[in-house]
MDAnalysis code that builds the backbone (N, CA, C; Angstrom):
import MDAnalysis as mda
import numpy as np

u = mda.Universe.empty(657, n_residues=219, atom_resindex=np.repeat(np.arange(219), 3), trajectory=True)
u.add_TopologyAttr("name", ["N", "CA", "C"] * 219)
u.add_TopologyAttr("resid", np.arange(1, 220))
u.add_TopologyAttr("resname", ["UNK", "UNK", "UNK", "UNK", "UNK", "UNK", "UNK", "UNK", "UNK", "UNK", "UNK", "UNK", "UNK", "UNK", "UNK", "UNK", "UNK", "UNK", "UNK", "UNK", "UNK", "UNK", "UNK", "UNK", "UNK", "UNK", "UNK", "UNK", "UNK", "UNK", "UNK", "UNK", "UNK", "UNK", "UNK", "UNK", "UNK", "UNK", "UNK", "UNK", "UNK", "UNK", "UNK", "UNK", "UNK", "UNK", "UNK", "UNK", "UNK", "UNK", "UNK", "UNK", "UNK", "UNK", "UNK", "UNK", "UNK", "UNK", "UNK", "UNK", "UNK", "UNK", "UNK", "UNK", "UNK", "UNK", "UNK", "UNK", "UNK", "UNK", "UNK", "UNK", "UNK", "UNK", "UNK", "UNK", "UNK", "UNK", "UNK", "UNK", "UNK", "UNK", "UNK", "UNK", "UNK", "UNK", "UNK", "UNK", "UNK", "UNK", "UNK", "UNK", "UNK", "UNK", "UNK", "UNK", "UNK", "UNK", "UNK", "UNK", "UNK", "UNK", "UNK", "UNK", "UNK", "UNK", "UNK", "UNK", "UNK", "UNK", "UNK", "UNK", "UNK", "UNK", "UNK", "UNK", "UNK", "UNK", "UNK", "UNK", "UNK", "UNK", "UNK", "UNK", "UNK", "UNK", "UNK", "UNK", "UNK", "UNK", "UNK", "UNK", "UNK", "UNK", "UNK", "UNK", "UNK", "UNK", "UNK", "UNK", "UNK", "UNK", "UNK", "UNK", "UNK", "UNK", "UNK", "UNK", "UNK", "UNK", "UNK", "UNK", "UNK", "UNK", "UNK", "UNK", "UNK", "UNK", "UNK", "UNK", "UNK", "UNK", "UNK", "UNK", "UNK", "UNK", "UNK", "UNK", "UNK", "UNK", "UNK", "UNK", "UNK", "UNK", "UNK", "UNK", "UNK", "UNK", "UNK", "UNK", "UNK", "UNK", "UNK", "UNK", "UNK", "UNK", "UNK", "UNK", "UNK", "UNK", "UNK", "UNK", "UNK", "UNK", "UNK", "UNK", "UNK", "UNK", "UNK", "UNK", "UNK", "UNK", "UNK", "UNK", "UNK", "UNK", "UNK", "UNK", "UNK", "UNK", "UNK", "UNK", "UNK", "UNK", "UNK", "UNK", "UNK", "UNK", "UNK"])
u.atoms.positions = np.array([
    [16.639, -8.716, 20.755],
    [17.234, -8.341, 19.477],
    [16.148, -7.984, 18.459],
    [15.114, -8.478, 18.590],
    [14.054, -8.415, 17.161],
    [13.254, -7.351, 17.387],
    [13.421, -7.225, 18.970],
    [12.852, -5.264, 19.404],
    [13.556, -4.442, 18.918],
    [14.501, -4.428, 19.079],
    [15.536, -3.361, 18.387],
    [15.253, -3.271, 17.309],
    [15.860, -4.142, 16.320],
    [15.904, -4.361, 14.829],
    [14.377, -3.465, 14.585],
    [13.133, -3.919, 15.156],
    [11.581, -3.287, 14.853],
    [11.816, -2.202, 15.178],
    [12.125, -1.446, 16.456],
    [12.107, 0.014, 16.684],
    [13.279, 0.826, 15.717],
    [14.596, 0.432, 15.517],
    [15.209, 0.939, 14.994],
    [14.551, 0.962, 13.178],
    [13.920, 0.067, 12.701],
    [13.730, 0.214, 11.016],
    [12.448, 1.049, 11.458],
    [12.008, 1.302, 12.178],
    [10.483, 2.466, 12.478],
    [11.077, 3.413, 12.595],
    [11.998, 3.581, 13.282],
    [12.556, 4.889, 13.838],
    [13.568, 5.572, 12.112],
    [14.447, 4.783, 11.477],
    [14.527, 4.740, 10.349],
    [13.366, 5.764, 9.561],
    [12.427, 4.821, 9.262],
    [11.543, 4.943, 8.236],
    [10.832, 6.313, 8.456],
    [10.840, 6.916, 9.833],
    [9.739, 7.631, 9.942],
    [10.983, 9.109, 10.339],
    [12.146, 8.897, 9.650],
    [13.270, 9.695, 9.867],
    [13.328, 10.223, 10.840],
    [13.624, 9.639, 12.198],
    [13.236, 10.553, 13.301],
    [13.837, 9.050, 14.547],
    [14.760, 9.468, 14.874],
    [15.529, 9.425, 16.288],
    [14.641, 8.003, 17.135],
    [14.816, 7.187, 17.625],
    [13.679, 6.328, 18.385],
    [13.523, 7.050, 19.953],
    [14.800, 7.663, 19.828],
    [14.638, 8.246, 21.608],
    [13.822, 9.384, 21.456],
    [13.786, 9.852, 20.057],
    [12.617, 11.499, 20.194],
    [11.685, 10.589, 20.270],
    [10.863, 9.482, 19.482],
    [9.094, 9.313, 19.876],
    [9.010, 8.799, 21.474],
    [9.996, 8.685, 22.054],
    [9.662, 8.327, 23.348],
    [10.216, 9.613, 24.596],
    [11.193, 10.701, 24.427],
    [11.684, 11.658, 25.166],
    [10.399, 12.266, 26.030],
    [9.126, 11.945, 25.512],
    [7.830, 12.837, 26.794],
    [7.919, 11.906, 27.626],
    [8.115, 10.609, 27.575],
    [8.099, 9.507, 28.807],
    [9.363, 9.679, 29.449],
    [8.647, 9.551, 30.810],
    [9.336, 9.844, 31.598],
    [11.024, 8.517, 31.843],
    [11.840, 8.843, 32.476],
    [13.549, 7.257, 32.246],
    [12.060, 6.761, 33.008],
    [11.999, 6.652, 34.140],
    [11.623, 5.357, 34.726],
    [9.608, 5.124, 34.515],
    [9.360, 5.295, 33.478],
    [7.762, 5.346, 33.127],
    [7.565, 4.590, 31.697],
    [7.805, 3.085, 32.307],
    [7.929, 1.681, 32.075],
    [6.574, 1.558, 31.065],
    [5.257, 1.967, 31.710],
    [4.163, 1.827, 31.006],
    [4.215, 2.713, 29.960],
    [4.720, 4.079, 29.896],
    [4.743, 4.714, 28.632],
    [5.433, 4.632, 27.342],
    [6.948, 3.789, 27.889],
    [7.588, 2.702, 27.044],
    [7.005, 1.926, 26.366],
    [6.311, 0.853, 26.900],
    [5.595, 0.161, 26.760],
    [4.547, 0.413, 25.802],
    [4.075, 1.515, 25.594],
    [2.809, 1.912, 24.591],
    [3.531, 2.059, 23.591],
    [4.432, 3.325, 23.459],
    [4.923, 3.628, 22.216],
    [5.651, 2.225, 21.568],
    [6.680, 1.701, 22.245],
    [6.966, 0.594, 21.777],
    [5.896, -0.762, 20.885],
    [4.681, -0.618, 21.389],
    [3.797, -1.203, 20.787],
    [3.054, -0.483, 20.063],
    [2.534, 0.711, 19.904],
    [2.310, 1.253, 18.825],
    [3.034, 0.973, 17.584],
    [4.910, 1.601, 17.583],
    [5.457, 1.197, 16.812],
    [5.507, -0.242, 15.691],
    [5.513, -0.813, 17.072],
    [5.902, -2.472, 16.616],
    [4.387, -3.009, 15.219],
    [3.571, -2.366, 16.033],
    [2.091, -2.911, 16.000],
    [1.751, -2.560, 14.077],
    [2.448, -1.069, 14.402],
    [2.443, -0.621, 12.924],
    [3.202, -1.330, 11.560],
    [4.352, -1.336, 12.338],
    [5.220, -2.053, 11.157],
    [4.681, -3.415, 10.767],
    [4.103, -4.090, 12.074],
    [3.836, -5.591, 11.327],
    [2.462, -5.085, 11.166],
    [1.709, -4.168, 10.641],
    [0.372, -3.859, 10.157],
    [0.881, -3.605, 8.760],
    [1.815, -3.292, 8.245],
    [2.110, -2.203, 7.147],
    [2.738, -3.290, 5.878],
    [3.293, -4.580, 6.983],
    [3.848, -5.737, 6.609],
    [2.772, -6.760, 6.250],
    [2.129, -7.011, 7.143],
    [0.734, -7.800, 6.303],
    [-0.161, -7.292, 5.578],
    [-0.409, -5.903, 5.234],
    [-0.981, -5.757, 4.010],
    [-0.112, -5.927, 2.434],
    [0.843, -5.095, 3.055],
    [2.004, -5.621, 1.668],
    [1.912, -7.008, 0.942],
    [2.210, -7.817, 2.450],
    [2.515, -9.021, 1.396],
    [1.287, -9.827, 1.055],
    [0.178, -9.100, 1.056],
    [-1.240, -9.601, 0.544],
    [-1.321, -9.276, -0.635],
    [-0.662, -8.076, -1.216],
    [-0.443, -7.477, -2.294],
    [0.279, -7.895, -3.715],
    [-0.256, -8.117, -4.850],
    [0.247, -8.083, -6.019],
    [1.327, -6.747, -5.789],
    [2.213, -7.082, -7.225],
    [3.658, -5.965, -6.673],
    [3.265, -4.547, -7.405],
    [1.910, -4.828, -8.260],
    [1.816, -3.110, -8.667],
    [0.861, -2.278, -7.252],
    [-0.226, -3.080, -6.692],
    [-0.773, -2.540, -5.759],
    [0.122, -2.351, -4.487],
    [1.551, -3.550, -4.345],
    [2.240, -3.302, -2.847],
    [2.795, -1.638, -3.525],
    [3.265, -1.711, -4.529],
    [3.993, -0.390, -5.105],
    [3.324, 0.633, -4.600],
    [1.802, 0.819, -4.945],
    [1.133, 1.737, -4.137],
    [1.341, 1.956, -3.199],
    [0.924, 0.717, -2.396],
    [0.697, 0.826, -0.561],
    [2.304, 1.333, -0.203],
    [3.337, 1.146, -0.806],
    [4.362, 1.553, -0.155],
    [4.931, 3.368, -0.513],
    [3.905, 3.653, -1.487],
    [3.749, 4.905, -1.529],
    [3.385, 5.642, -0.807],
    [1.900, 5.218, -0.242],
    [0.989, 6.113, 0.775],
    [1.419, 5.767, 2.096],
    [2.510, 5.034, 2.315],
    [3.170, 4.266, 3.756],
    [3.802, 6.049, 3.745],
    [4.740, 5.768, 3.002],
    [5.700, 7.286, 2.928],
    [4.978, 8.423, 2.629],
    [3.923, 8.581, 2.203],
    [2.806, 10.238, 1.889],
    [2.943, 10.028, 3.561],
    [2.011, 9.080, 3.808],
    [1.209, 8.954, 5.789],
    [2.543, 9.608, 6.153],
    [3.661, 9.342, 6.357],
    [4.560, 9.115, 7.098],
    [4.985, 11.075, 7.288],
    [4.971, 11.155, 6.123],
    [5.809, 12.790, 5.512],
    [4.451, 13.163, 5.908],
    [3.135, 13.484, 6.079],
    [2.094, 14.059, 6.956],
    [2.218, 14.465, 8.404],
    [3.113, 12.757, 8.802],
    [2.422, 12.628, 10.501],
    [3.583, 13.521, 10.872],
    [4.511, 13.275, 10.279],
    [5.983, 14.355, 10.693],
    [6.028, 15.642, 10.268],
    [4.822, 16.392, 9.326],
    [4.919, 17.430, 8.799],
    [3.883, 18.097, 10.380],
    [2.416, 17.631, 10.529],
    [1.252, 18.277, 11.031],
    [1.911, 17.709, 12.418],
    [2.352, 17.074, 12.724],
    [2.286, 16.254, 14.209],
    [3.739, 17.097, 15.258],
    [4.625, 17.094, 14.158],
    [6.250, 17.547, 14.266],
    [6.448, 16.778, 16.009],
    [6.821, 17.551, 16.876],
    [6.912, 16.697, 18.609],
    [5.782, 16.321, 19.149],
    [4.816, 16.582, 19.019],
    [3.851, 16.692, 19.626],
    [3.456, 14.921, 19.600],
    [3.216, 14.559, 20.992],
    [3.412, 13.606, 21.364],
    [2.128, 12.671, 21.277],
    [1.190, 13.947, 21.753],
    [-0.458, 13.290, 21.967],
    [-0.766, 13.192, 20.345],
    [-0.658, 14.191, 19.482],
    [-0.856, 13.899, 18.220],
    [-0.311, 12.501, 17.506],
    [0.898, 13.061, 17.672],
    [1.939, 11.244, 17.449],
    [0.902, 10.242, 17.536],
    [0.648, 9.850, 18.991],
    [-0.108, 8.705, 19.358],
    [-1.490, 8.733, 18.505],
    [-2.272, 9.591, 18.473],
    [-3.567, 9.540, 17.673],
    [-3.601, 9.164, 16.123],
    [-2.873, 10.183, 15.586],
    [-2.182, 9.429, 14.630],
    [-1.763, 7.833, 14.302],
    [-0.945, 7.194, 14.765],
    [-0.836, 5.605, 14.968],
    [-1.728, 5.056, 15.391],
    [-3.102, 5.706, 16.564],
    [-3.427, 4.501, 16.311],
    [-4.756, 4.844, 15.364],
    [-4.738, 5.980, 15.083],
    [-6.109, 5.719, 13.141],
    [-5.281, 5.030, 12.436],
    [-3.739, 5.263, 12.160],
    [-3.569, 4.423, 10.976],
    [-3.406, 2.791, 11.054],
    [-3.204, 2.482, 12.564],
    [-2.965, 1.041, 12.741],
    [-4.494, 0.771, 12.882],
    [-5.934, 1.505, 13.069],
    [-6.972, 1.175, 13.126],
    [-7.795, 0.788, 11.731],
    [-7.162, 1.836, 11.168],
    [-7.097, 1.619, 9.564],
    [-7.134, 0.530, 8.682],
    [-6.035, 0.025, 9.415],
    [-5.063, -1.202, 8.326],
    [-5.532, -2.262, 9.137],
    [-6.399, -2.523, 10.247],
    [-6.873, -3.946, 11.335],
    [-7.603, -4.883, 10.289],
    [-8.341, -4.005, 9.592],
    [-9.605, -5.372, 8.754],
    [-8.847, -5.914, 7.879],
    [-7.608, -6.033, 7.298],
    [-7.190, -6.284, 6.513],
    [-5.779, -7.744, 7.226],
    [-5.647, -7.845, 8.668],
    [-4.698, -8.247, 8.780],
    [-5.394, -9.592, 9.234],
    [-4.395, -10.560, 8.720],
    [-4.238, -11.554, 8.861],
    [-4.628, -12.447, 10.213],
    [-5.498, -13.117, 10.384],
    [-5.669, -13.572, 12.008],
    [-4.661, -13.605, 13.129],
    [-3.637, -14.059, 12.630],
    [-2.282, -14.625, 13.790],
    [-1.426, -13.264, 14.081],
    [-1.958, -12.270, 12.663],
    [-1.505, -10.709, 12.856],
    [-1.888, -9.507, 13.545],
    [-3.221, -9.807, 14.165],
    [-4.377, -8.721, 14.255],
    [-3.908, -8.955, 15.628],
    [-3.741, -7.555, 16.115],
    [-3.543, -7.251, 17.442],
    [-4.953, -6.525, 17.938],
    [-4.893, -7.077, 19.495],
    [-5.882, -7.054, 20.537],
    [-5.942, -5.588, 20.583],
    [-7.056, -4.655, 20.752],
    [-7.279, -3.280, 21.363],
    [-6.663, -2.386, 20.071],
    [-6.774, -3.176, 18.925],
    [-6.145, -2.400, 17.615],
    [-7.427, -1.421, 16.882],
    [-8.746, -1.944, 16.505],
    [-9.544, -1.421, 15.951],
    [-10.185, -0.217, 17.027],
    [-10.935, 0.763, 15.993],
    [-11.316, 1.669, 16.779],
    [-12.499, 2.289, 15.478],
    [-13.602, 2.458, 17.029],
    [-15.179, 3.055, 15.884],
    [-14.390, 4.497, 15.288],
    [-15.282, 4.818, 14.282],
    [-15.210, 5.831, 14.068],
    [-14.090, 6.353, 12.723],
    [-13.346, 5.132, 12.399],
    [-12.360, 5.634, 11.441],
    [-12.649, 4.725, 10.146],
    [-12.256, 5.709, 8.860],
    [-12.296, 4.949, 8.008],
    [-11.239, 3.491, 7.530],
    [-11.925, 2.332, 7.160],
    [-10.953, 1.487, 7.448],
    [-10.136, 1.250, 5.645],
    [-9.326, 0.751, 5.394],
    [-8.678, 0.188, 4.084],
    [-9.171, -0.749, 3.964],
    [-10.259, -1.113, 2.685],
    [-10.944, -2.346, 2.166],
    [-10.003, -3.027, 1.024],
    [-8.967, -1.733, 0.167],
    [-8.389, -2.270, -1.027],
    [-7.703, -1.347, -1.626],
    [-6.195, -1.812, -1.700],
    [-4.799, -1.233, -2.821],
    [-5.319, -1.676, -3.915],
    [-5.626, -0.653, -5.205],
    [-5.595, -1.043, -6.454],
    [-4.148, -0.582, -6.812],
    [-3.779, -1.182, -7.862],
    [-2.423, -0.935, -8.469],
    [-3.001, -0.276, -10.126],
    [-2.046, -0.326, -10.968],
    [-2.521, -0.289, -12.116],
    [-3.344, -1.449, -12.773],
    [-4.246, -1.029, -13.812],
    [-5.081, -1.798, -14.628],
    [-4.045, -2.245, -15.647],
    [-3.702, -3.427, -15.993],
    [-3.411, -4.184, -17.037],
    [-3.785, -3.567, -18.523],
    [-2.506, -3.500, -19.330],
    [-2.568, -2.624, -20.386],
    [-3.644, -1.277, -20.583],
    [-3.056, -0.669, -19.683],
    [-3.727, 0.647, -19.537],
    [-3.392, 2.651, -19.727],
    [-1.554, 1.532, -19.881],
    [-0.382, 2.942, -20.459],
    [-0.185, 3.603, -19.275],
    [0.144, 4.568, -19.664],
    [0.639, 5.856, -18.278],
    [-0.107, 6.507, -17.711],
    [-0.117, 7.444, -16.241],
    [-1.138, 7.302, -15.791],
    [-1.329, 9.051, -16.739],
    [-2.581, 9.594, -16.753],
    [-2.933, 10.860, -17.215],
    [-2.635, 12.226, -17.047],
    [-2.061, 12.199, -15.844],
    [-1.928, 13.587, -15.064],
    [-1.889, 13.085, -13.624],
    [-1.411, 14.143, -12.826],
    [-0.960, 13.815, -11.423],
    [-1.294, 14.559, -10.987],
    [-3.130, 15.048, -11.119],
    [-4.209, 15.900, -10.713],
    [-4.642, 14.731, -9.831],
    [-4.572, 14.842, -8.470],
    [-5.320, 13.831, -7.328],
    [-7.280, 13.928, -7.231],
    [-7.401, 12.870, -7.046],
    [-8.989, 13.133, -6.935],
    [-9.527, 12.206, -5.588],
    [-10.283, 12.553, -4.611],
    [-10.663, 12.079, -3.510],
    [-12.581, 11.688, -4.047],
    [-12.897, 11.023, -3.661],
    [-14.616, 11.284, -3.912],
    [-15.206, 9.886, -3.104],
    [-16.063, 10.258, -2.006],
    [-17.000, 9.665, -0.766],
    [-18.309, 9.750, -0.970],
    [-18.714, 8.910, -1.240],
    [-20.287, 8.256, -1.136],
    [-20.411, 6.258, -1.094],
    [-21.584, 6.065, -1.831],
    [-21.634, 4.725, -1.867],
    [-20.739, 3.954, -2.826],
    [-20.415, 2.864, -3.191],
    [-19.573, 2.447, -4.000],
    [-20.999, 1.349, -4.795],
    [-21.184, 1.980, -6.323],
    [-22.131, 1.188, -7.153],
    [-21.851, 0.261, -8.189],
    [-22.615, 0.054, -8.082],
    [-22.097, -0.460, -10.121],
    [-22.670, 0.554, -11.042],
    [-22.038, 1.394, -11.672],
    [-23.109, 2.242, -12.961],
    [-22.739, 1.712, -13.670],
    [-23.949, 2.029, -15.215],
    [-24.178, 1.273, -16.426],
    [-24.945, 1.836, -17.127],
    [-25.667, 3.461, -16.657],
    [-26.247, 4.283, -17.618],
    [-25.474, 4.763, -18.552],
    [-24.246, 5.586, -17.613],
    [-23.596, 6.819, -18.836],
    [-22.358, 5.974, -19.121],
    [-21.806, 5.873, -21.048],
    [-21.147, 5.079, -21.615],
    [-19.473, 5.500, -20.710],
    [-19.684, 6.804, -20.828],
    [-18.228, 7.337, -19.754],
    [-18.139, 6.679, -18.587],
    [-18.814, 6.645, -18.031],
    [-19.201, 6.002, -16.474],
    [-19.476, 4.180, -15.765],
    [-18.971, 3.425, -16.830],
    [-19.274, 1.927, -16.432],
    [-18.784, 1.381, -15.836],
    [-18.688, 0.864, -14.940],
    [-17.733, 0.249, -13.657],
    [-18.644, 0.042, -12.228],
    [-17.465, -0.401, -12.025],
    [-17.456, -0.195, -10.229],
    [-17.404, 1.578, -9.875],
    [-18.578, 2.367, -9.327],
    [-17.778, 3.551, -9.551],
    [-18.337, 4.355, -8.128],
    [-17.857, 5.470, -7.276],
    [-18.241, 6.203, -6.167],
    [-19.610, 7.081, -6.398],
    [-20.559, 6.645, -5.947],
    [-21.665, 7.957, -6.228],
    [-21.570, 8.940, -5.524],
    [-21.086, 10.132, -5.767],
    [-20.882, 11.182, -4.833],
    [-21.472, 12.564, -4.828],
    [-22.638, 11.886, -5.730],
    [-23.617, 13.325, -6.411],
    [-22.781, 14.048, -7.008],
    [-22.006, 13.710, -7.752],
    [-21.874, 14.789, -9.077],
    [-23.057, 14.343, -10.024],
    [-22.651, 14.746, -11.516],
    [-23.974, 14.285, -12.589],
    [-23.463, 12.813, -12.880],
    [-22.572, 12.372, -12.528],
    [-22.449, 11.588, -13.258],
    [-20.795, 10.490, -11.807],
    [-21.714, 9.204, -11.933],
    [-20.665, 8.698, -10.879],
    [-18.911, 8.730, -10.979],
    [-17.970, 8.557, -9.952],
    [-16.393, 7.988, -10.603],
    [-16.254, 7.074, -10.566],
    [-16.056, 7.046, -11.500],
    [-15.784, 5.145, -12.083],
    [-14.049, 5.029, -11.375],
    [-13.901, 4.292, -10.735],
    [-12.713, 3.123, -10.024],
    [-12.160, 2.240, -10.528],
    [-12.939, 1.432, -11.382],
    [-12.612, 0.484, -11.962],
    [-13.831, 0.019, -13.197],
    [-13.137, 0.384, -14.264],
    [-14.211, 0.400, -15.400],
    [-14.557, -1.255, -15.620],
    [-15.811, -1.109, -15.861],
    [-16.700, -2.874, -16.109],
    [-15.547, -3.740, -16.857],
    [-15.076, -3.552, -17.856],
    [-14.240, -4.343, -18.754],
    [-12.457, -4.574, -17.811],
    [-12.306, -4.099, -16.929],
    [-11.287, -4.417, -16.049],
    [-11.664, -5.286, -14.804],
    [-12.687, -5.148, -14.605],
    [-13.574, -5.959, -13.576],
    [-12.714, -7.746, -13.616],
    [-11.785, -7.884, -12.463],
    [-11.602, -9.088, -12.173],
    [-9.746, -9.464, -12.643],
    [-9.136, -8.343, -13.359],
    [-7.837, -8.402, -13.763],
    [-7.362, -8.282, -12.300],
    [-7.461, -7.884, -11.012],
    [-6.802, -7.978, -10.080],
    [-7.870, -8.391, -8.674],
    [-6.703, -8.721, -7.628],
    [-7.152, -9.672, -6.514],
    [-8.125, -8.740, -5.560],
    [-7.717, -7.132, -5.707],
    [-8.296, -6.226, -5.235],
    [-9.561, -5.940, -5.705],
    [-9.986, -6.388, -6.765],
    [-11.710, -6.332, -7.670],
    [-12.597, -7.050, -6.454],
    [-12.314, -8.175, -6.126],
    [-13.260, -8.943, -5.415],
    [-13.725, -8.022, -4.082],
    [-12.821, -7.205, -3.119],
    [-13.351, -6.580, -2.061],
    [-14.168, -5.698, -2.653],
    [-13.851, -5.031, -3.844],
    [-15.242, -3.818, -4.502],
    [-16.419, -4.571, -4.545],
    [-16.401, -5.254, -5.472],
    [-17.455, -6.469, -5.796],
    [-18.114, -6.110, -4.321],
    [-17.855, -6.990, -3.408],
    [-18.575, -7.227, -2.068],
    [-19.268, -5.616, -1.660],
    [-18.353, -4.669, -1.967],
    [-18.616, -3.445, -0.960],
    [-19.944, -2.872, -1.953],
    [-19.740, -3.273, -2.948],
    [-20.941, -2.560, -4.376],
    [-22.068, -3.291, -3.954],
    [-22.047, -4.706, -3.723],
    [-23.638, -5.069, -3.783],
    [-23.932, -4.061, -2.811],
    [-23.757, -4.271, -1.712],
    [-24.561, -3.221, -0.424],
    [-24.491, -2.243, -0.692],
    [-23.637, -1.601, -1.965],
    [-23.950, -0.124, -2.057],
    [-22.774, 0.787, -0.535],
    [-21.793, 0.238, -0.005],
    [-21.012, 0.479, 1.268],
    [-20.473, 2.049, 0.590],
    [-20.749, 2.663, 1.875],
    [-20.180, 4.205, 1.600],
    [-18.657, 3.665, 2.055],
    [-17.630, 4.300, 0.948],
    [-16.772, 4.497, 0.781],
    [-15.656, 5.895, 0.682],
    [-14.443, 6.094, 0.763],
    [-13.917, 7.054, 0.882],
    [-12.586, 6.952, -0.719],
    [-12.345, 7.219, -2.022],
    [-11.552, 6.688, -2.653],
    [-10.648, 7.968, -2.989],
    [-9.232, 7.448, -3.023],
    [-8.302, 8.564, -3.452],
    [-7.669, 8.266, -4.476],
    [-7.415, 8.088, -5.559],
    [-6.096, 8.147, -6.820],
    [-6.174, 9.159, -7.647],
    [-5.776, 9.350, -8.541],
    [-5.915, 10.191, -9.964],
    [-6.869, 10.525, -10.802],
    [-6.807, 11.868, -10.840],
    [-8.370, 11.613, -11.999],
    [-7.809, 11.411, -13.202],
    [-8.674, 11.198, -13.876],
    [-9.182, 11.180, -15.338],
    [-10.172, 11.506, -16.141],
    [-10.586, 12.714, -16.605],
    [-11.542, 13.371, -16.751],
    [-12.260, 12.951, -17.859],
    [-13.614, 12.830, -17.938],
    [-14.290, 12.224, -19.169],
    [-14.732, 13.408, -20.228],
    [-14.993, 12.874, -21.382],
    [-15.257, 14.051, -22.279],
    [-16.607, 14.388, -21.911],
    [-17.669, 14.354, -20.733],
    [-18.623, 14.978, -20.003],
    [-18.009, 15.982, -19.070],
    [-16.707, 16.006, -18.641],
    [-16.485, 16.855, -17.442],
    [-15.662, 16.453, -16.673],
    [-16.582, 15.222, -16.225],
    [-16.700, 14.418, -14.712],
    [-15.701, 13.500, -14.997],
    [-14.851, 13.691, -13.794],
    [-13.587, 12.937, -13.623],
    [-13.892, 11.211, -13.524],
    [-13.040, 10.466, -13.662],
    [-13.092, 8.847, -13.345],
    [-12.093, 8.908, -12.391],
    [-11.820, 8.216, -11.783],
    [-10.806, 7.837, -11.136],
    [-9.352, 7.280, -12.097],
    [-8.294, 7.484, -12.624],
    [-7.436, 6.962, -13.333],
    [-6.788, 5.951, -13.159],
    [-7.292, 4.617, -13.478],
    [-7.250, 3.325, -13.578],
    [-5.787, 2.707, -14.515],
    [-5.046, 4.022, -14.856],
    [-3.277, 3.561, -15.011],
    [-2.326, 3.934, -13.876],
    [-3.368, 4.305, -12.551],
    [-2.619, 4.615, -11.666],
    [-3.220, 4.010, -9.977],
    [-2.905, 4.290, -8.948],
    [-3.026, 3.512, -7.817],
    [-4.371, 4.238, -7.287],
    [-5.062, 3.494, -6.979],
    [-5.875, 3.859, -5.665],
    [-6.461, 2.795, -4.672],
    [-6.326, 3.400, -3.435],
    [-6.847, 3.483, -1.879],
    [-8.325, 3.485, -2.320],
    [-8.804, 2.386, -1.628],
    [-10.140, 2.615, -1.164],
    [-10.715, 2.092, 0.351],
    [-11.363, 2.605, 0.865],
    [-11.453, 2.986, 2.277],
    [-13.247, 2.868, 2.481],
    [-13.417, 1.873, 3.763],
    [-14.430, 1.556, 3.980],
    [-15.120, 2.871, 5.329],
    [-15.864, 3.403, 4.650],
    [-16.430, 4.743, 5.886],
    [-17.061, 4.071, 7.015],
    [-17.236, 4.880, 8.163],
    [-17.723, 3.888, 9.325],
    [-19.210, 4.030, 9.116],
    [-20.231, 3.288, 9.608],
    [-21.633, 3.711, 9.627],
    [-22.023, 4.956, 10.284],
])
């Protein structure tokens, strides 16, 4: 019963039939059952222990980019079966460092992909977010403290001037500050996506009244 209930709210969520992600396997090709069925499964309770690690403005996020991922893998992937699978397992490879011991499934991680270090939600009295101009930016994750625009936790990504993520004076309003913290001393190349916010230099910040993903790059 609790297989069902899992394949059917996947099959649900990802609007799409449970017998289409499995129709390339063959009726009697038990082992190919067997994968997709655990892919599936593997995901949902991946998608489930980050959530409920989550404060409810950052789960708000994560249950955003659950549904972006989702409307991607069904847009670029459509039947295609081998894609399907590659797909699930970067994103269940993705979401491994983050799960819970008794949660973390065996043969889940994989080199080579960027992993999820931290859902920010909104910053605490910070108003609406600016614009719903997206901004991506990959390098190291620092602390700057030269340029007055620029103070925070922020991505060095060789522009003139770093994106700030999380400006110094927000530093510690949420549970998600502490994984930056860690990833900044070492300077950890990072991958970050939310909103910009452009400074009166130019150079965007990251918009800290709105959500962002940050993503640990592989070495």
């Amino acid at each position: 019963m609790r297989a069902f209930v899992i394949g059917l709210m996947l099959a649900c969520a990802l609007a799409t039939p449970a017998s289409a992600q499995y129709e390339h396997c063959g009726e009697d090709d038990i082992a190919c059952h067997e994968l997709w069925y655990w892919l599936e499964e593997t995901l949902f309770l991946y998608e489930q222990g980050v959530s409920a690690s989550l404060d409810e403005g950052a789960r708000q996020c994560f249950a955003a980019d659950i549904a972006a991922w989702r409307a991607e893998v069904e847009a670029s992937c459509a039947d295609d079966a081998v894609c399907t699978e590659a797909a699930l397992r970067q994103r269940i490879a993705s979401l491994d460092p983050l799960q819970p011991g008794a949660n973390a499934a065996e043969g889940a991680a994989m080199d080579g992909v960027p992993e999820l270090a931290a859902v920010l939600g909104p910053e605490p009295e910070t108003g609406a977010p600016a614009s719903a101009e997206p901004l991506e930016a990959s390098g190291p994750l620092v602390w700057a403290g030269e340029n007055p625009e620029h103070m925070g936790l922020a991505v060095d990504a060789g522009a003139t001037a770093p994106h700030v993520v999380v400006f110094d004076m927000e530093i510690g309003s949420q549970a998600g500050h502490d994984a930056l913290l860690a990833l900044a001393e070492a300077a950890t190349p990072v991958r970050v996506t939310g909103g910009a916010r452009v400074a009166p230099d130019g150079v965007a910040n990251f918009d800290t009244a709105g959500c962002r993903l940050v993503y640990r790059l592989p070495d």
